[in-house]
N, C-alpha and C positions, 0 to 999 in steps of 0.2 A: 260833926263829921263832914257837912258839906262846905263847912269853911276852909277845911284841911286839903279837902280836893281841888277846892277852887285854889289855895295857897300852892299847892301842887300842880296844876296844870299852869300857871301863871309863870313860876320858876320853870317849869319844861319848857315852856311858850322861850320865856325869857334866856335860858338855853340856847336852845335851836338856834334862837337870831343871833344869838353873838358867834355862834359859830360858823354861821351861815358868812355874816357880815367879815367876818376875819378870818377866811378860808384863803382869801387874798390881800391879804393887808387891808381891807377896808377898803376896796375899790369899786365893790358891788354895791356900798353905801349911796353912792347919788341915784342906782336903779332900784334903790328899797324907797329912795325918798321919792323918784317919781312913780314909783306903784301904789305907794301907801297915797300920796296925793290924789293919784288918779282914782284908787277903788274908797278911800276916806275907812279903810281898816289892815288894820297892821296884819291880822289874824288870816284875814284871806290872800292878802299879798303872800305870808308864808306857805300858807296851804296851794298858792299857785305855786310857787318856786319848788317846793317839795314834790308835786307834780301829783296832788291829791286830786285835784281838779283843773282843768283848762282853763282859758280866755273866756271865753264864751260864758260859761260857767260863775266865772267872779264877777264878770259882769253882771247877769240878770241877780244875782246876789244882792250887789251893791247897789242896785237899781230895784231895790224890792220893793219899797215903798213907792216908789212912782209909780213900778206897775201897776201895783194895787190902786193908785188913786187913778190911774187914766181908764182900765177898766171899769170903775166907779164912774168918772164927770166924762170923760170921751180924751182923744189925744190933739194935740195941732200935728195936722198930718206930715210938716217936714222936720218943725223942732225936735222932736223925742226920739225921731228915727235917727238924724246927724246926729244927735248928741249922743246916743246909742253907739255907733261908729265911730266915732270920735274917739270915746272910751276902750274903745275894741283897741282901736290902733295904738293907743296910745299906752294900754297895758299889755299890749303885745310888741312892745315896742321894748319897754322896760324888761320885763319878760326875759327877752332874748339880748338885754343888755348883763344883764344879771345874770346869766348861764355862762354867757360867752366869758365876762369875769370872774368866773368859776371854774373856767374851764382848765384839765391842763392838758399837757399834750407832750409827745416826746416824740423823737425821730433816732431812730437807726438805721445809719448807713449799713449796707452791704458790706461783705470782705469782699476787697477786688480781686476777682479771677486773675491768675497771670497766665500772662501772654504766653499763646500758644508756640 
């Protein structure tokens, strides 16, 4: 049974992205590929994009085993903090590249009043 669920969530997983990816022709594709780079998981990239969770969020995620070890040995006081930053910006970057090529948008003009 839990293989079924795993085969199950895996095709929804697998779902979701292709729909997500081809909502615009595939243009959202280079901000899935720099989010997935940035956070090194497919899984939180979506769950960002879905708006399950924030930046901030997928960060200390993707960053969970560091934590744990600098809490454990100590941190170097400027590397871990930049490179924390770094990651921020850089999936918030992707982020808002990703939305914006998803976005769509219409415009309706007015009926022109006539002249009085």
């Amino acid at each position: 049974m839990a293989t079924q669920e795993a085969l199950l969530t895996k095709f929804v997983t697998w779902n979701r992205f292709y729909y997500n990816v081809n909502r615009r022709q595939g243009q959202n594709i280079k901000g899935y590929h720099y989010a997935v780079d940035t956070l090194k998981s497919l899984l939180l990239t979506m769950a960002l994009v879905d708006k399950h969770i924030d930046v901030e969020t997928a960060v200390d995620l993707a960053r969970l085993e560091l934590s744990f070890q600098t809490e454990r040995w100590g941190t170097v006081e400027w590397a871990h903090d930049i490179e924390k930053f770094d990651l921020r910006c850089r999936l918030a970057a992707a982020a808002l590249f990703i939305h914006w090529c998803s976005e769509s948008t219409t415009v309706k003009q007015k009926a022109a009043l006539a002249p009085v």
